[in-house]
N, C-alpha and C positions, 0 to 999 in steps of 0.2 A: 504494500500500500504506500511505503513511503519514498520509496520508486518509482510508485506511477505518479506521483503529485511533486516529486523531484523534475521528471521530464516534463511534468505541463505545465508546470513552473519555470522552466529551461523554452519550451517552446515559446510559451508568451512575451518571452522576454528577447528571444529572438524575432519575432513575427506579432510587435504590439497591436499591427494593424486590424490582424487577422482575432487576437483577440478579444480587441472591442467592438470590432462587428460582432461576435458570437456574443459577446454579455450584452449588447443592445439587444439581439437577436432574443434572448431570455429574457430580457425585460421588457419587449414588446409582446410577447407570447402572454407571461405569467400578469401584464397589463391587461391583456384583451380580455384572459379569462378572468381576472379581478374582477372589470366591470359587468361581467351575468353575474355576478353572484346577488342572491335575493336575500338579505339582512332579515330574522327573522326571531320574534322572543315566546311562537307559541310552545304551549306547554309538550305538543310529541315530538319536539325537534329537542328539547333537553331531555329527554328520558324516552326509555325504550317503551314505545305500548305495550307490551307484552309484560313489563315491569307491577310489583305491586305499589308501587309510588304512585307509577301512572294511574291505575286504577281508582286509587284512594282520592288523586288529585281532579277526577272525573266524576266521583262520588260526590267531593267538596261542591266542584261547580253545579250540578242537579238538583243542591239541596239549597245554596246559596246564589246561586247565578256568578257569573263572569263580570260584571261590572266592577269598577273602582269606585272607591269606598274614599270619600274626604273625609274627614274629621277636623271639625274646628275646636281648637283648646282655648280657653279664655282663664284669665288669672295670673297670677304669678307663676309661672314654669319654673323659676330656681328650688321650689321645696319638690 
C-alpha cells in the first residue's frame, strides 16, 4: 500500500497537469451527484422500519399526531 501511494505521489509530481484534471475531474462528479441529493428529517430514513423504535415511534404518532407542539413559558425561567 505504501508503494502504490509512493508512485502516485511520484506521478503527480511529475505530470501536475495531468493531476489536476483528474481531482477536478472528482470534484465535478462527486458535485453533480451532491446536488440530487434530497435532504430529509423523516422519521424511516433515521431508523430501520422493520426496527422496534420505528414501531413504537408510529404508535407515538396514531395516538398523538405528527404536528409541532409550541409551548409558551411565562415567568421567571432562572428558578
Amino acid at each position: 500500500m505504501r508503494n502504490l501511494l509512493a508512485r502516485i505521489a511520484g506521478r503527480a509530481v511529475e505530470q501536475p497537469a495531468l493531476a489536476i484534471a483528474l481531482t477536478l475531474l472528482v470534484v465535478l462528479v462527486a458535485g453533480a451527484g451532491a446536488l440530487r441529493l434530497q435532504p430529509s428529517a423523516a422519521t424511516d430514513s433515521l431508523v430501520d422500519s422493520g426496527s422496534e423504535a420505528f414501531a413504537d415511534t408510529e404508535r407515538f404518532k396514531d395516538e398523538f399526531g405528527e404536528d409541532p407542539v409550541a409551548v409558551l413559558v411565562r415567568g421567571d425561567l432562572q428558578r
